[in-house]
PDB file with one MODEL, atoms N, CA, C and O in Angstrom:
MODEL        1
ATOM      1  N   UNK A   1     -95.624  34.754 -17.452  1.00  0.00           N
ATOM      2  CA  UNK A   1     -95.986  35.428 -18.381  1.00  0.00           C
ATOM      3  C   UNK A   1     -96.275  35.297 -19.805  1.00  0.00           C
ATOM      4  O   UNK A   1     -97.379  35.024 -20.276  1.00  0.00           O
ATOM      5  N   UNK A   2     -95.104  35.530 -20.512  1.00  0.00           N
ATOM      6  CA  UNK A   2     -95.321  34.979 -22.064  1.00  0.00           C
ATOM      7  C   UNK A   2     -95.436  34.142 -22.808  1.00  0.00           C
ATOM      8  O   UNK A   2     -95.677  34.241 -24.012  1.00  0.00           O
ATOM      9  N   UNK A   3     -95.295  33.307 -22.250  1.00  0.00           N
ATOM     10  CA  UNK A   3     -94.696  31.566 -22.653  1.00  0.00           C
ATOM     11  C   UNK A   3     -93.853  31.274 -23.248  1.00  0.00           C
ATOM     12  O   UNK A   3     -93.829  30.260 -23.947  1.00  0.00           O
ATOM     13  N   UNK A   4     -92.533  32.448 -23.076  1.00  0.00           N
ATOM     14  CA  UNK A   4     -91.370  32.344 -23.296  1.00  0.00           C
ATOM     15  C   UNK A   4     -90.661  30.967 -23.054  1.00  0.00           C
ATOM     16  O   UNK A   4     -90.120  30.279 -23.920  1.00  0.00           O
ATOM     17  N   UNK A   5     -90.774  30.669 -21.599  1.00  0.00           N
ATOM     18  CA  UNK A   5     -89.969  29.189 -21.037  1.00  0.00           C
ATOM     19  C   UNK A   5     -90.683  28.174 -22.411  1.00  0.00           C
ATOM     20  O   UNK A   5     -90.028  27.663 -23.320  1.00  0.00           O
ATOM     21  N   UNK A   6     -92.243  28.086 -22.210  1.00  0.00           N
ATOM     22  CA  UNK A   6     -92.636  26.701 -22.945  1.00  0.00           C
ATOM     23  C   UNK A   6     -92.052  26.878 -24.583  1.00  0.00           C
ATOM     24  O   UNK A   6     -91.741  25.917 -25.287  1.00  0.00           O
ATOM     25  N   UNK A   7     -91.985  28.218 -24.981  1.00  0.00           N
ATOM     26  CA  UNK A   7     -91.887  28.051 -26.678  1.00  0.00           C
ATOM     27  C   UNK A   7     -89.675  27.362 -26.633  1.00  0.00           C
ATOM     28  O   UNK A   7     -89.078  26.803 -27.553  1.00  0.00           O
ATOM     29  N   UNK A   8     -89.083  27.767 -25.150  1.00  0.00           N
ATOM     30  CA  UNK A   8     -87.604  27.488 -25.386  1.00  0.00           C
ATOM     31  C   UNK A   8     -87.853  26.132 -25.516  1.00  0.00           C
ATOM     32  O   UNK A   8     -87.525  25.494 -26.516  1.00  0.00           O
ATOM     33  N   UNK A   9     -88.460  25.622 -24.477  1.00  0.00           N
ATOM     34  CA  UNK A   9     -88.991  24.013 -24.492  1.00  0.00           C
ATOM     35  C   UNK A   9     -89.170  23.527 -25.573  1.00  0.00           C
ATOM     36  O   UNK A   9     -88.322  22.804 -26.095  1.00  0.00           O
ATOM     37  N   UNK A  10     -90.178  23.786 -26.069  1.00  0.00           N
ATOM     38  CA  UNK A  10     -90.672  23.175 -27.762  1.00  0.00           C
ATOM     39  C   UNK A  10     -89.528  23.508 -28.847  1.00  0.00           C
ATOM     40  O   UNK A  10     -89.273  22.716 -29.755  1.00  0.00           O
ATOM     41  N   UNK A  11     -88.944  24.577 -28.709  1.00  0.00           N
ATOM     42  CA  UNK A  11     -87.655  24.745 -29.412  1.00  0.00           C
ATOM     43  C   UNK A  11     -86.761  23.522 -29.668  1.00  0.00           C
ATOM     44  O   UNK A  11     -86.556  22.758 -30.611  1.00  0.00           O
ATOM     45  N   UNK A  12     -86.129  23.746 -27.859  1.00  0.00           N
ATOM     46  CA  UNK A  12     -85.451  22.644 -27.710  1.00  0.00           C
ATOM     47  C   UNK A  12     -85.411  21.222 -27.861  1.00  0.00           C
ATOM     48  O   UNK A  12     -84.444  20.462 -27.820  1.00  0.00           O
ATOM     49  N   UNK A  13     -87.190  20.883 -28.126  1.00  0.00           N
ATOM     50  CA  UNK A  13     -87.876  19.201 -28.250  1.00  0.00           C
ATOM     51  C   UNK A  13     -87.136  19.373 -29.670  1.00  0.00           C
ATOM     52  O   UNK A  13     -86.209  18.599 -29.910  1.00  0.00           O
ATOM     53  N   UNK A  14     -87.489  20.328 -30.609  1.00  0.00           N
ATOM     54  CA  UNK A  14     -87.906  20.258 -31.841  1.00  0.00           C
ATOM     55  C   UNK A  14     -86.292  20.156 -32.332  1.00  0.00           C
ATOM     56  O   UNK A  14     -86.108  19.053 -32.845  1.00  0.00           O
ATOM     57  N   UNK A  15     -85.220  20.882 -32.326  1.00  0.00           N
ATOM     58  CA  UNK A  15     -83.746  21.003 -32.416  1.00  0.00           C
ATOM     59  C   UNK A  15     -83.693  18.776 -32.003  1.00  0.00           C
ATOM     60  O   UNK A  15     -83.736  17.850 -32.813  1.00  0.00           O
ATOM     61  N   UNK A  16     -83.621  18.753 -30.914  1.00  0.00           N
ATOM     62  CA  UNK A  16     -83.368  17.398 -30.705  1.00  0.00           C
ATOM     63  C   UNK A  16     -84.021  16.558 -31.551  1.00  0.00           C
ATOM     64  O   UNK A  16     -83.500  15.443 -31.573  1.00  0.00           O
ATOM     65  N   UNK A  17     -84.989  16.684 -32.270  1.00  0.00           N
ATOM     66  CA  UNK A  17     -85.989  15.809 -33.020  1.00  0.00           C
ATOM     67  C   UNK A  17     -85.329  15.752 -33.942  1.00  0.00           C
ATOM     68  O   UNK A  17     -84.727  14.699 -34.156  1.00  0.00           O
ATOM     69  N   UNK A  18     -85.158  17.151 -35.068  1.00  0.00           N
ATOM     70  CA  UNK A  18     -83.998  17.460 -36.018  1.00  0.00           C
ATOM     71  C   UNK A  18     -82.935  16.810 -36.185  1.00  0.00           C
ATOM     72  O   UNK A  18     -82.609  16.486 -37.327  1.00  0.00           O
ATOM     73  N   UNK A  19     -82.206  16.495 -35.157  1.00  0.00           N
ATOM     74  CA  UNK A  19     -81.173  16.120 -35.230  1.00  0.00           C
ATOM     75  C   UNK A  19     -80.423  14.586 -34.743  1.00  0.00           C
ATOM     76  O   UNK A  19     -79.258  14.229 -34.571  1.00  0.00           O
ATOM     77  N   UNK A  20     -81.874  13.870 -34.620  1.00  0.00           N
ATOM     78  CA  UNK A  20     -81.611  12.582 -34.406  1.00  0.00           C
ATOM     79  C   UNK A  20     -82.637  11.618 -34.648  1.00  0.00           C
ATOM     80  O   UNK A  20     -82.840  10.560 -34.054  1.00  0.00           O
ATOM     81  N   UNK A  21     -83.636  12.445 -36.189  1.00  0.00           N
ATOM     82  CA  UNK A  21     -84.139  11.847 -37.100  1.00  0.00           C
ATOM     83  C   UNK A  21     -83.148  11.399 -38.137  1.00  0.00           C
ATOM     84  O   UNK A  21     -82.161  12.129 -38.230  1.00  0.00           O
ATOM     85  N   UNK A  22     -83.202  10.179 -39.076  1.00  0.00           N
ATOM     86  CA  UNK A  22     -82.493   9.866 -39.829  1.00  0.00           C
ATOM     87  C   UNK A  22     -82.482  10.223 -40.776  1.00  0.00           C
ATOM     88  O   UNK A  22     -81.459  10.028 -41.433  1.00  0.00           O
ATOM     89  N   UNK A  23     -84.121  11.272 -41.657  1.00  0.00           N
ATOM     90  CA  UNK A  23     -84.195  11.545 -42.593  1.00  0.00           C
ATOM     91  C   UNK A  23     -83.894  12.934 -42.440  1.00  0.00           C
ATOM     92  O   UNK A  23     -83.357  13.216 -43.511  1.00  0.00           O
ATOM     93  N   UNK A  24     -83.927  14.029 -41.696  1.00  0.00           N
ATOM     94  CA  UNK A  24     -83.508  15.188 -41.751  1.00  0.00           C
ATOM     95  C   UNK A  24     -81.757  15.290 -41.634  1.00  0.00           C
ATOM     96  O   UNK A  24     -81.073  16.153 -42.183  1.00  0.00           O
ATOM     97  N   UNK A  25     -81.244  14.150 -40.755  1.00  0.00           N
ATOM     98  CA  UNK A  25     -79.973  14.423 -40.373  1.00  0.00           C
ATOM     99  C   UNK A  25     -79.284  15.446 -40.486  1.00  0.00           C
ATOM    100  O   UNK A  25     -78.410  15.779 -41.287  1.00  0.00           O
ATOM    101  N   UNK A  26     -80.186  16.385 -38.785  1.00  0.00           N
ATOM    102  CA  UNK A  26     -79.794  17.397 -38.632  1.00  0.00           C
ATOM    103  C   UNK A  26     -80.494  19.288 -39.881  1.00  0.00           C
ATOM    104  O   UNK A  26     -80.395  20.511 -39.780  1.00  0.00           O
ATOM    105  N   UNK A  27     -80.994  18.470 -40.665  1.00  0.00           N
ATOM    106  CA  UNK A  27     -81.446  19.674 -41.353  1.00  0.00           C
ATOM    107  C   UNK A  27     -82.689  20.015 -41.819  1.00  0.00           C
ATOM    108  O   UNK A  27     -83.359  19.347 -42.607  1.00  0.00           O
ATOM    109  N   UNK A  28     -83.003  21.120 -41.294  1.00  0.00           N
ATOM    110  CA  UNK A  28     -84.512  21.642 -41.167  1.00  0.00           C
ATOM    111  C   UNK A  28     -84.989  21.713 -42.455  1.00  0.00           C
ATOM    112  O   UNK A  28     -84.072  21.995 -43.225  1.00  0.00           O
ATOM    113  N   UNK A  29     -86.462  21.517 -43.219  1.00  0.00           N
ATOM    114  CA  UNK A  29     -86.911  21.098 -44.535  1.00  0.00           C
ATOM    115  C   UNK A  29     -87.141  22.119 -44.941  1.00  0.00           C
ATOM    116  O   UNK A  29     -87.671  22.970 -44.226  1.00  0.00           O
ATOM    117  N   UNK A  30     -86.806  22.351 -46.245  1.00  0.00           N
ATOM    118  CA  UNK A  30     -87.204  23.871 -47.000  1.00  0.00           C
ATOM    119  C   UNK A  30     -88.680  23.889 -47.278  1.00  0.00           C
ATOM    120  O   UNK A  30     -89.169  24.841 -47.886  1.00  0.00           O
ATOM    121  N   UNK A  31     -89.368  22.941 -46.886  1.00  0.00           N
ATOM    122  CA  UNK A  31     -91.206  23.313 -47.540  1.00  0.00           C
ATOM    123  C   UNK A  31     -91.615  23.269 -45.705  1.00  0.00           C
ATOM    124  O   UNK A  31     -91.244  22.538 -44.786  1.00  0.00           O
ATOM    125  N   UNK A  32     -92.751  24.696 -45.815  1.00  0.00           N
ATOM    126  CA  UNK A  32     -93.409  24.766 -45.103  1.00  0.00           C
ATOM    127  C   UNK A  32     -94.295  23.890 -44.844  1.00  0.00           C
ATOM    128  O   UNK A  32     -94.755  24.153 -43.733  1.00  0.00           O
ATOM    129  N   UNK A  33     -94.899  22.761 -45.390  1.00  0.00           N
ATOM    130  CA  UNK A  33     -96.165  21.958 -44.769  1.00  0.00           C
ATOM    131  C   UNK A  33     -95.245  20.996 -44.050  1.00  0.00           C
ATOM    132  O   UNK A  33     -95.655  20.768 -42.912  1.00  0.00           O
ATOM    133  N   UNK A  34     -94.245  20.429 -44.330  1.00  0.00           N
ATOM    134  CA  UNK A  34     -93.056  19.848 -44.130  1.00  0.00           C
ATOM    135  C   UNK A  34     -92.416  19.621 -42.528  1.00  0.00           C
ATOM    136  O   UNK A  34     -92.336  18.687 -41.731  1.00  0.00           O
ATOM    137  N   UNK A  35     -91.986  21.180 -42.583  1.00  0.00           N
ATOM    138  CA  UNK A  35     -91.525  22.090 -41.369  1.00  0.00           C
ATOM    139  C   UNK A  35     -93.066  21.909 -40.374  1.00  0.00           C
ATOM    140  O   UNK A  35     -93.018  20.917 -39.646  1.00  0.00           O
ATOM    141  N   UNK A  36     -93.869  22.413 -40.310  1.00  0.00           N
ATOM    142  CA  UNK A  36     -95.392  21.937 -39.641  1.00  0.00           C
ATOM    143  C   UNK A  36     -95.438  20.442 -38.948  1.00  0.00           C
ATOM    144  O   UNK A  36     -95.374  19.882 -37.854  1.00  0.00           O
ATOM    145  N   UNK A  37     -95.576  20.221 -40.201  1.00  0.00           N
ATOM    146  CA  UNK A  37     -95.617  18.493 -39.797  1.00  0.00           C
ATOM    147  C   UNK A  37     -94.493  17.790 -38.931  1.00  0.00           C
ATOM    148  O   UNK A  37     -94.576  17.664 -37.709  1.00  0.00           O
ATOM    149  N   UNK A  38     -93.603  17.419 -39.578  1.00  0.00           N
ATOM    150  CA  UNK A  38     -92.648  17.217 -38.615  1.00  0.00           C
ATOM    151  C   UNK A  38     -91.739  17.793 -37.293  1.00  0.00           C
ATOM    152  O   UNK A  38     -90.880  17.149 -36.691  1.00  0.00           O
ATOM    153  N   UNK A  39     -92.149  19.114 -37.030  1.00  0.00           N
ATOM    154  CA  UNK A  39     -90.855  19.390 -36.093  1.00  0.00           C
ATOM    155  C   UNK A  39     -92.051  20.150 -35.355  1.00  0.00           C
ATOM    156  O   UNK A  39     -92.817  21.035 -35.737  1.00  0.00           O
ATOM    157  N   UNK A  40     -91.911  19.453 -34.135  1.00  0.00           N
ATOM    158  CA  UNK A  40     -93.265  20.254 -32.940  1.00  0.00           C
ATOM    159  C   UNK A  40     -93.140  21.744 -32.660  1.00  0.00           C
ATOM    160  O   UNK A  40     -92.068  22.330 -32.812  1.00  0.00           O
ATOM    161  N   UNK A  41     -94.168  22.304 -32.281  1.00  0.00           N
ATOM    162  CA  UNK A  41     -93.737  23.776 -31.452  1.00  0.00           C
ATOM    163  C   UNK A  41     -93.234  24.957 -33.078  1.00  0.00           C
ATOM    164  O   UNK A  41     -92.745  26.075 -32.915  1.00  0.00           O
ATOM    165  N   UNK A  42     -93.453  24.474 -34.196  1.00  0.00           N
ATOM    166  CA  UNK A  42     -93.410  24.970 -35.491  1.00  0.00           C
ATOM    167  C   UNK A  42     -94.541  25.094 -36.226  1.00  0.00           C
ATOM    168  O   UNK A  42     -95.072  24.162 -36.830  1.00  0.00           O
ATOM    169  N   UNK A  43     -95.042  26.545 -36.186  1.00  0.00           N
ATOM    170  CA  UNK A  43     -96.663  26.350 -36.477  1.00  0.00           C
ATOM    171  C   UNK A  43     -96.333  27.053 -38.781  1.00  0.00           C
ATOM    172  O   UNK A  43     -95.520  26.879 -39.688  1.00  0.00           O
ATOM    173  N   UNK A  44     -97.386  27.660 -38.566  1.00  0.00           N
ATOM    174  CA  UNK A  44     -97.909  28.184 -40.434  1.00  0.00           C
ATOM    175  C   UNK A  44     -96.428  29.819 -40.497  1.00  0.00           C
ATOM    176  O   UNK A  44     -95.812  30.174 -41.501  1.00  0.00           O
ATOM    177  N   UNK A  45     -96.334  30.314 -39.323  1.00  0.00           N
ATOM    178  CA  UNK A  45     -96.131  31.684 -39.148  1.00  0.00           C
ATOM    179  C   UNK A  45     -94.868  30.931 -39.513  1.00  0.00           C
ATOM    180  O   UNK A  45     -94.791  30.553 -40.682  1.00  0.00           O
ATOM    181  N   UNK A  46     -93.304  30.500 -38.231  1.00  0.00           N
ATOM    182  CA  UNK A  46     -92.617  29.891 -37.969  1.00  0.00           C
ATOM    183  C   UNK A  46     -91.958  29.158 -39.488  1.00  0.00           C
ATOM    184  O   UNK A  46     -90.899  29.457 -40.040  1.00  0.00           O
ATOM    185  N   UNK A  47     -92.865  28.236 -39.867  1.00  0.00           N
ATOM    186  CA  UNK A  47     -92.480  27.621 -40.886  1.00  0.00           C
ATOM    187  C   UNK A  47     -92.546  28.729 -42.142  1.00  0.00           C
ATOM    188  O   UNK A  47     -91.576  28.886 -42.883  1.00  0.00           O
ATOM    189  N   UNK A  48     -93.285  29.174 -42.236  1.00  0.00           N
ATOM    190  CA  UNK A  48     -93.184  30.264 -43.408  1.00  0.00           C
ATOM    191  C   UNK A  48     -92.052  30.989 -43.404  1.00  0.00           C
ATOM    192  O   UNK A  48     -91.535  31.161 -44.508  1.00  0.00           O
ATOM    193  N   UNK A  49     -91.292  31.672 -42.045  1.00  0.00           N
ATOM    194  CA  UNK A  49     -89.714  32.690 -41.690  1.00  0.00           C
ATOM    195  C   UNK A  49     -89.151  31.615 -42.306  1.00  0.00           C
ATOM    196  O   UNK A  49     -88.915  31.602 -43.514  1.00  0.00           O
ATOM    197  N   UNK A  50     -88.871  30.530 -41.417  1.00  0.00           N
ATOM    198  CA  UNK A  50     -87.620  29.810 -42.006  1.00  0.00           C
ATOM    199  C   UNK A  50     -87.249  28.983 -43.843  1.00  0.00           C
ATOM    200  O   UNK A  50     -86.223  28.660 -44.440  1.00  0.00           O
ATOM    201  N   UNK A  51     -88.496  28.946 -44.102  1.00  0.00           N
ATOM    202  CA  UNK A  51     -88.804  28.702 -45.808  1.00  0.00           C
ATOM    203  C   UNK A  51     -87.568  29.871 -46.297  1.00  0.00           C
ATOM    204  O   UNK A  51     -86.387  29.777 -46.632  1.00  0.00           O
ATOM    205  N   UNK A  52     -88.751  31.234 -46.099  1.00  0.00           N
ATOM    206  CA  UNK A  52     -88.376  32.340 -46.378  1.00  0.00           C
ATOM    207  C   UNK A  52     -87.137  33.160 -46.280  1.00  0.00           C
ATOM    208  O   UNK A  52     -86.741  33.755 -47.282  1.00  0.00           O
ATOM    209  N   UNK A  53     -86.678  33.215 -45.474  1.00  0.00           N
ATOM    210  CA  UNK A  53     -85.664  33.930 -44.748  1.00  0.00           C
ATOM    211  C   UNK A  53     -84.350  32.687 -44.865  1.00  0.00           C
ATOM    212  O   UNK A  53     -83.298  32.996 -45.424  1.00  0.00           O
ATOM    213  N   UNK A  54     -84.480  31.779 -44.487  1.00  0.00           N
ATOM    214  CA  UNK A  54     -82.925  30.895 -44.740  1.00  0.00           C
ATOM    215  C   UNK A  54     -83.037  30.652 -46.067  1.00  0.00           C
ATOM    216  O   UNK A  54     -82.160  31.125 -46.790  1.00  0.00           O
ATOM    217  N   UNK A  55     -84.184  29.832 -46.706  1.00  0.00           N
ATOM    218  CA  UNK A  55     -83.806  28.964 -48.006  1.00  0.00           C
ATOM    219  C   UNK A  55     -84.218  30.021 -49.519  1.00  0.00           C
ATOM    220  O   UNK A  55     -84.115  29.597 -50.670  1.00  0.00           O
ATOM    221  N   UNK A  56     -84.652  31.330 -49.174  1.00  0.00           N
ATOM    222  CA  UNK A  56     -85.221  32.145 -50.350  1.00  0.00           C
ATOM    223  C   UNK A  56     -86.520  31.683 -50.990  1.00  0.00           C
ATOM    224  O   UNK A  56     -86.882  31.849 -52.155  1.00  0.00           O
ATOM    225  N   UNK A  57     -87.074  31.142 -50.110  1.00  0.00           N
ATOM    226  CA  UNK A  57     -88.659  30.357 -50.957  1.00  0.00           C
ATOM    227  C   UNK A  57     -89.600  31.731 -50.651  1.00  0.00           C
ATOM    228  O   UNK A  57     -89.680  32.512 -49.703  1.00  0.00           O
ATOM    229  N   UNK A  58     -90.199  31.619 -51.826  1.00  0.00           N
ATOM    230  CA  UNK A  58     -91.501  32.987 -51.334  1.00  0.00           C
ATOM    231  C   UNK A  58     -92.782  32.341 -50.548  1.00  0.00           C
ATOM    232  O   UNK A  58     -93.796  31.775 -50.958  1.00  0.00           O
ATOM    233  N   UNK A  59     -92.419  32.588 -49.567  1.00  0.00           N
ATOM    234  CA  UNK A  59     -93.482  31.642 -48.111  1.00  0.00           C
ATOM    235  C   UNK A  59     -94.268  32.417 -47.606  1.00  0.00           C
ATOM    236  O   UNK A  59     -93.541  33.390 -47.405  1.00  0.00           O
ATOM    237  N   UNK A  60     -95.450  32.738 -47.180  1.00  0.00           N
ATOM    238  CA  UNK A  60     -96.018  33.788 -46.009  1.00  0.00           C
ATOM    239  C   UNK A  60     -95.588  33.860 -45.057  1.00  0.00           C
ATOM    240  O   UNK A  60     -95.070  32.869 -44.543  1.00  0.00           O
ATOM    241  N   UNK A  61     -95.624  34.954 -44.488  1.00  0.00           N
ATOM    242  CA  UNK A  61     -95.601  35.013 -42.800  1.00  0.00           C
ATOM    243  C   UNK A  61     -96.610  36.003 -42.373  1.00  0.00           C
ATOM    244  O   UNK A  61     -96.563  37.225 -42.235  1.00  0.00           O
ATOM    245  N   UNK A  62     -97.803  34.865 -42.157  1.00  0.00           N
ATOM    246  CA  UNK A  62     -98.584  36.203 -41.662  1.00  0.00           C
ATOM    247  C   UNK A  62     -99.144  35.777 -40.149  1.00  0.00           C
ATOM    248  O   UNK A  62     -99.456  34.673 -39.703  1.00  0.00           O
ATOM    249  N   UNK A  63     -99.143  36.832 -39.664  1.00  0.00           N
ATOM    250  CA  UNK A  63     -99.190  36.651 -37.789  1.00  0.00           C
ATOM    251  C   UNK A  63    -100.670  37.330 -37.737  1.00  0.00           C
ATOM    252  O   UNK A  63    -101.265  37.961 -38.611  1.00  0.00           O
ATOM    253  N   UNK A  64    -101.208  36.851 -35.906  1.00  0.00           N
ATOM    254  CA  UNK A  64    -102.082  37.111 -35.843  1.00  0.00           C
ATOM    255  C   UNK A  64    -102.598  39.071 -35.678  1.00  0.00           C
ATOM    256  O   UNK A  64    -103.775  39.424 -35.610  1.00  0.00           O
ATOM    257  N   UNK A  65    -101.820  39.708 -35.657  1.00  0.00           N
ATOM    258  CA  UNK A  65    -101.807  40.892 -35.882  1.00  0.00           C
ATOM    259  C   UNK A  65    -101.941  41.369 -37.370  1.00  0.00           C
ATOM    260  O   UNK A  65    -102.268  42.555 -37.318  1.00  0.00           O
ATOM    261  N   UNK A  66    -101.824  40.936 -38.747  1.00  0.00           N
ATOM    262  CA  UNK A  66    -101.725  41.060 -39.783  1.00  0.00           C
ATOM    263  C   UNK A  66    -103.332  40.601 -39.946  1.00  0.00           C
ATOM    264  O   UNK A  66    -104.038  41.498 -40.405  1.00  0.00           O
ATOM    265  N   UNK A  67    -103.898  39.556 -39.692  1.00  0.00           N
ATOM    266  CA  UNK A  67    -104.604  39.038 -39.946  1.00  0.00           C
ATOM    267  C   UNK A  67    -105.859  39.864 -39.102  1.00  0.00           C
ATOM    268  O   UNK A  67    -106.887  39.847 -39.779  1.00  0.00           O
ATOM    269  N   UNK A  68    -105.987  40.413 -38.101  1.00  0.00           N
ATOM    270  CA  UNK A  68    -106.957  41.214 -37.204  1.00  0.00           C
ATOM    271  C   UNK A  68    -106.828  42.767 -38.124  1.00  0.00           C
ATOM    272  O   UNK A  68    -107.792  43.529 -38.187  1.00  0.00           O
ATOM    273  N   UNK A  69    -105.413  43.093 -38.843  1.00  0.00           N
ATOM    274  CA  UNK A  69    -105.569  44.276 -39.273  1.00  0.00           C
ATOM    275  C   UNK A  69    -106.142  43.875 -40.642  1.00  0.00           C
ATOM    276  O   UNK A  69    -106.800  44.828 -41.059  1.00  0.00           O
ATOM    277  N   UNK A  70    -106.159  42.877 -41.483  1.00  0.00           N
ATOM    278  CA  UNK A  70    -106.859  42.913 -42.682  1.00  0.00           C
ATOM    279  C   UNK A  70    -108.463  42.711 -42.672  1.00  0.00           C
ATOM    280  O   UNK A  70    -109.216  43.009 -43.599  1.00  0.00           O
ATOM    281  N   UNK A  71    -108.826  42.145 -41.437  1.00  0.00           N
ATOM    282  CA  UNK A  71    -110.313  41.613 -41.151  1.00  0.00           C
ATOM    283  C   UNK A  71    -111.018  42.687 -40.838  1.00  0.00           C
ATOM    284  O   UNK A  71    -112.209  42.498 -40.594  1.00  0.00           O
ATOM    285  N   UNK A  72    -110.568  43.851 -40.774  1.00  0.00           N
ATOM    286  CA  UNK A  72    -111.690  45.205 -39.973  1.00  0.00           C
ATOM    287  C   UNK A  72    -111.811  45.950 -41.314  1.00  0.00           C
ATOM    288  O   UNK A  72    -112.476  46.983 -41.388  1.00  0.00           O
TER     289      UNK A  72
ENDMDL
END
């Protein structure tokens, strides 16, 4: 159905990547292009929450529903 299983997957790649890179050691990057780049299965939306929401950065989060309601 949703691609629930594949996004736990990419989760789970991405957590392991995190945490046995030498330069993050273990901790996810407060800049969104950052978060993108390095950690798979972490797209513009994704990286913008966690900017936002853990570190207090004023980040977007705009989803594809936001974006279909501003285009009409």
């Amino acid at each position: 159905g949703l691609g629930y299983c594949s996004r736990a997957t990419r989760i789970h790649q991405g957590a392991k990547l995190v945490c046995a890179d030498p330069d993050m050691k273990g901790m996810l990057s407060q800049g969104v292009a950052e978060l993108e780049a390095k950690v798979p299965g972490v797209g513009r939306y994704t990286a913008g929450a966690i900017s936002a929401l853990v570190y207090g950065h004023a980040a977007s989060m705009v989803d594809g529903n936001v974006l279909r309601v501003l285009s009409q």
